[in-house]
C-alpha positions in Angstrom: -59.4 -10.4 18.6 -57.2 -7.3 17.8 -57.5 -4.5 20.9 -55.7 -1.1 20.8 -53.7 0.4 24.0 -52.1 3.7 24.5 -48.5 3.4 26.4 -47.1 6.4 27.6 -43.3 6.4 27.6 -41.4 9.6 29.1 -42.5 13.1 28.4 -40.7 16.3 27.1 -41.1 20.2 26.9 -39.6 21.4 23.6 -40.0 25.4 22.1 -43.4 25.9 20.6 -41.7 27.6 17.7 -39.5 24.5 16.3 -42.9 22.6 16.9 -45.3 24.8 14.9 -42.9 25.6 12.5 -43.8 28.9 10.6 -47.2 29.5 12.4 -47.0 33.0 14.5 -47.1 32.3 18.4 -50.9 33.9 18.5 -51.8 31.1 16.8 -50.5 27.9 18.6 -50.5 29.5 21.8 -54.1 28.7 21.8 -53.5 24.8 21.6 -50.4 24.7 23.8 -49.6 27.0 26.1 -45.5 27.7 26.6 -44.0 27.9 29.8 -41.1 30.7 31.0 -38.9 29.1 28.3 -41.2 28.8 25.8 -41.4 25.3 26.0 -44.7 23.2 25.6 -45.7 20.3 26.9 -45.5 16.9 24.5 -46.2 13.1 24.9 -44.3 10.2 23.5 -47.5 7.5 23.5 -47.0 4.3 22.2 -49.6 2.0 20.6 -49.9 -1.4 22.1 -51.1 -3.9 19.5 -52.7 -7.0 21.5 -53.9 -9.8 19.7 -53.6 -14.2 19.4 -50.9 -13.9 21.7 -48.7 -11.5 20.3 -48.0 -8.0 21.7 -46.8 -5.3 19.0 -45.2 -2.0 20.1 -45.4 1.0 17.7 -42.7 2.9 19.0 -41.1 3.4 22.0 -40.9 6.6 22.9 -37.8 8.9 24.4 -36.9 6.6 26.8 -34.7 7.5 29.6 -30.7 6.5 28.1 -29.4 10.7 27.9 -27.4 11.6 30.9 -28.5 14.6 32.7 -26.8 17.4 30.7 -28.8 16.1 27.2 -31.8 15.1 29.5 -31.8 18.8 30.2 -31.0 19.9 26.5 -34.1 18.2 25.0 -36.5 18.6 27.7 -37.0 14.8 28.9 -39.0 15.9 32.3 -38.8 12.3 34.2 -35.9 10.4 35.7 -37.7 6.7 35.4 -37.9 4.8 32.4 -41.8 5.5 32.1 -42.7 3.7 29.6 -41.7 0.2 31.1 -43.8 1.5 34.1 -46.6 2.0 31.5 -46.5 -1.1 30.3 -46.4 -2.9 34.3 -49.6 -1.4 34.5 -50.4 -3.4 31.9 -49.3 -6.6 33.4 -46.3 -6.6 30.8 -42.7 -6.2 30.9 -40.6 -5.2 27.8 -39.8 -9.0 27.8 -43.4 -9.5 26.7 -42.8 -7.7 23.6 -42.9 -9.8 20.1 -42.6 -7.1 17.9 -41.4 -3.0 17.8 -42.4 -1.0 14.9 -40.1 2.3 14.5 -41.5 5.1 12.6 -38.1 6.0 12.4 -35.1 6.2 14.2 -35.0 9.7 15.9 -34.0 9.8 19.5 -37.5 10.8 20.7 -39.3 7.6 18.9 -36.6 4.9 19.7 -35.0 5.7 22.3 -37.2 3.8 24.8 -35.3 0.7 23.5 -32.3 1.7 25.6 -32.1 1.1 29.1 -31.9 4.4 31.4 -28.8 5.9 31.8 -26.1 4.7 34.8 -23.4 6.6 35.5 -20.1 4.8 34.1 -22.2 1.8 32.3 -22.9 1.3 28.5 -26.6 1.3 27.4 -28.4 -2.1 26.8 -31.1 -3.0 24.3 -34.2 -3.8 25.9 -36.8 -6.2 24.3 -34.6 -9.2 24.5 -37.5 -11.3 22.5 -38.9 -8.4 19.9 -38.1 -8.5 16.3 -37.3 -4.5 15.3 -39.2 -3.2 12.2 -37.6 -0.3 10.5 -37.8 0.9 7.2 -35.1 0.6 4.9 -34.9 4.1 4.2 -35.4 5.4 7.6 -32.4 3.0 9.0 -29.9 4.1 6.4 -30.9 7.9 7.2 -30.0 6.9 10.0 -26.3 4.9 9.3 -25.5 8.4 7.2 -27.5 11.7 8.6 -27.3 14.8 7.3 -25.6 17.4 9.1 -29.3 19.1 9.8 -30.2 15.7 11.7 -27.6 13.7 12.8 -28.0 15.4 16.3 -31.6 13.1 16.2 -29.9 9.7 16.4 -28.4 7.8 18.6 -25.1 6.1 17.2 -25.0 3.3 19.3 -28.7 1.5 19.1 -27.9 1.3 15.2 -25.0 -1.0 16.5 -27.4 -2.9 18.9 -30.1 -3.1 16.8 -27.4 -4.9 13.9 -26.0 -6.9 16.5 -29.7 -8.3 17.7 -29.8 -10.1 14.8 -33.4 -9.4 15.2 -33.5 -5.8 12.6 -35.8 -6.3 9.8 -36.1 -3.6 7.4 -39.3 -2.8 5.1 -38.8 -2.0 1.5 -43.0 -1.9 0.3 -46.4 -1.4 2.0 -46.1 -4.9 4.0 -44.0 -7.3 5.7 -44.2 -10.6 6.9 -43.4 -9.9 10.5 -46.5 -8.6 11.3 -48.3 -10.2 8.7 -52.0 -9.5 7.6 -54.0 -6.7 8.7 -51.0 -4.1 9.0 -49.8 -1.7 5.8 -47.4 1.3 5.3 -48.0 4.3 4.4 -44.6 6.0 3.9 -44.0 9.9 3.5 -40.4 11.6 3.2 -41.4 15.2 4.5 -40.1 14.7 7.8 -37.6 11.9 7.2 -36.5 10.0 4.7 -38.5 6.8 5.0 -40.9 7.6 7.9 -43.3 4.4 8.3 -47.1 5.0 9.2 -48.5 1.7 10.3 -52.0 1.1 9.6 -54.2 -1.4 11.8 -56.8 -2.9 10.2 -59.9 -2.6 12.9 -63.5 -4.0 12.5 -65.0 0.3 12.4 -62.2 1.2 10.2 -58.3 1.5 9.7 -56.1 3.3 12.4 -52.9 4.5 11.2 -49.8 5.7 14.2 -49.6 9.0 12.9 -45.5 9.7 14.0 -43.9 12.9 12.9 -46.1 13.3 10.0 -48.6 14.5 12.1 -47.6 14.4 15.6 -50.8 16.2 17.6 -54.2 16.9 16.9 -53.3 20.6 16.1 -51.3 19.4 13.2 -54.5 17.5 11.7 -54.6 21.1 9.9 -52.7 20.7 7.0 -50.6 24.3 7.0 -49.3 23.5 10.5 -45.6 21.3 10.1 -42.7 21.5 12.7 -39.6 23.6 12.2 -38.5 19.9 12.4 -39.6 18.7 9.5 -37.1 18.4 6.0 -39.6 19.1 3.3 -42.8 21.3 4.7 -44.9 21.4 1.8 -44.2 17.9 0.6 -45.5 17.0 4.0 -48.4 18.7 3.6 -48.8 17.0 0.6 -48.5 13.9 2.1 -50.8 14.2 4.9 -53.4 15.6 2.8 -53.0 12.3 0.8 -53.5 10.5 3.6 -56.0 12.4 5.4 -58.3 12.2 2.1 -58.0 8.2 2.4 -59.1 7.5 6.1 -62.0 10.3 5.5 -63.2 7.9 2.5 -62.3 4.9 5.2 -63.8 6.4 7.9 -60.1 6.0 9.6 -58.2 7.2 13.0 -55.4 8.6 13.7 -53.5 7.9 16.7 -51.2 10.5 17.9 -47.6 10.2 19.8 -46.5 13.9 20.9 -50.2 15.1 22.0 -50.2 15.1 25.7 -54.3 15.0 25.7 -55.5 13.4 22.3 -54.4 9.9 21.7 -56.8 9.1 18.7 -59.3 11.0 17.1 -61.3 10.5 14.0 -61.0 12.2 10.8 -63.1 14.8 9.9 -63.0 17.5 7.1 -65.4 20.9 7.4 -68.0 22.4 4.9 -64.5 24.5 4.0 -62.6 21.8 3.4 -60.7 22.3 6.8 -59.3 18.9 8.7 -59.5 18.1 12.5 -60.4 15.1 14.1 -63.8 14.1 16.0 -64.8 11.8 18.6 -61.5 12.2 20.3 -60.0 9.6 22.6 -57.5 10.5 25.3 -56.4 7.2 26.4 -56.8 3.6 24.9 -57.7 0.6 27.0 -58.1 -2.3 25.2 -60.3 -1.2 22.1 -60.8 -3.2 20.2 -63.6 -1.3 17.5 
């Protein structure tokens, strides 16, 4: 059997501007409300895959590697590596882990992989006995950023990860790794090479929705983040895949929401998205 766990890693406050892109403040100050520095709240959830002995990690949040100044910078609010405490709760350690699935390689998605930062000591790579599942695309983004992005990476996990000998990149919709019931969706408005994994489930496919749609808010298809490379190919993109889990009666599971960690698609009598029958933790599921 195949259950489904929300793991929450460490959790930042970033300006509600970058994150709802070009819509005015009167309108996503009604799903997130900014603090003093017009910072709003975000997650960075995980998706525990659990099944015949195996334990899959989509992502692994922000993790706790930046020193204090950059913790600061980009909002990291806690000092402990949270999600390893997540996943204690769990009765798991990041040991347990037989496979990490990176939507892509920006700081706030992989850099849970890193142990938390020491004062005068080098960063280790965590999840001694995972295999690492990147996109091809996505990892050589990564090797060469542009000048708009490089700030999102972190120079030295590329070297871990290569030195692992444990990095396997995914050119199509599959890959042996993780075998059957898993596909990609791939869309290039955010990144190049952003990886949606979708879990096959007995009520219908769940697909980690990453950066192409990061919160329930951004279900509606003109919200994107000032983040994001391409905007309207985005949209494009998610409306794609928003069409195909309606007709699949599909979820989405969410990473930066801090209350929504899955909901089910839905589309109005005016064609507008959102999602239904919202979840905001997973314990096992296994429908």
């Amino acid at each position: 059997m195949r259950t489904l766990s929300s793991v929450m890693g460490n959790s930042q406050r970033l300006d509600g501007g970058a994150m709802f892109g070009n819509a005015p403040r009167a309108l996503w100050s009604r799903w997130a409300t900014p603090d003093d520095a017009h910072r709003i709240p975000l997650a960075c959830r995980a998706l525990l895959v659990q099944e015949a002995g195996r334990n899959v990690l989509l992502e692994t949040g922000i993790g706790a590697f930046f020193p204090p100044k950059l913790k600061d910078r980009f909002g990291v609010v806690e000092d402990e590596h949270v999600l390893l405490a997540s996943l204690a709760e769990r009765g798991l350690t990041h040991e347990d882990i037989d496979v990490v699935v990176l939507s892509h390689l920006h700081f706030d998605h992989a850099g849970g992989l890193l142990s938390p930062y020491t004062e005068g000591q080098a960063a280790q790579l965590l999840f001694p006995n995972a295999r690492f599942v990147v996109g091809r695309a996505a990892w050589d983004r990564a090797l060469h950023p542009h000048p708009r992005d490089r700030a999102s990476f972190i120079p030295e996990l590329h070297d871990l990860l290569e030195a692992s000998g444990r990095l396997d990149l995914v050119d199509g919709d599959t890959h042996p790794t993780l075998g059957e019931g898993y596909r990609f969706h791939t869309s290039e408005g955010h990144t190049p090479g952003l990886l949606l994994t979708e879990i096959a489930m007995p009520e219908g496919p769940v697909v980690f929705a990453a950066d192409l749609i990061p919160g329930a808010p951004w279900v509606h298809l003109p919200i994107t983040m000032g983040y994001d490379r391409f905007p309207e190919q985005l949209i494009d993109e998610k409306r794609t895949l928003l069409e195909d889990l309606l007709a699949r009666g599909g979820r989405l599971v969410f990473t930066h929401d801090p209350e929504v960690a899955m909901g089910t698609v839905r589309r109005d009598e005016r064609g507008r998205f959102s999602v239904e029958d919202t979840r905001a933790r997973l314990d096992g599921v296994a429908a």
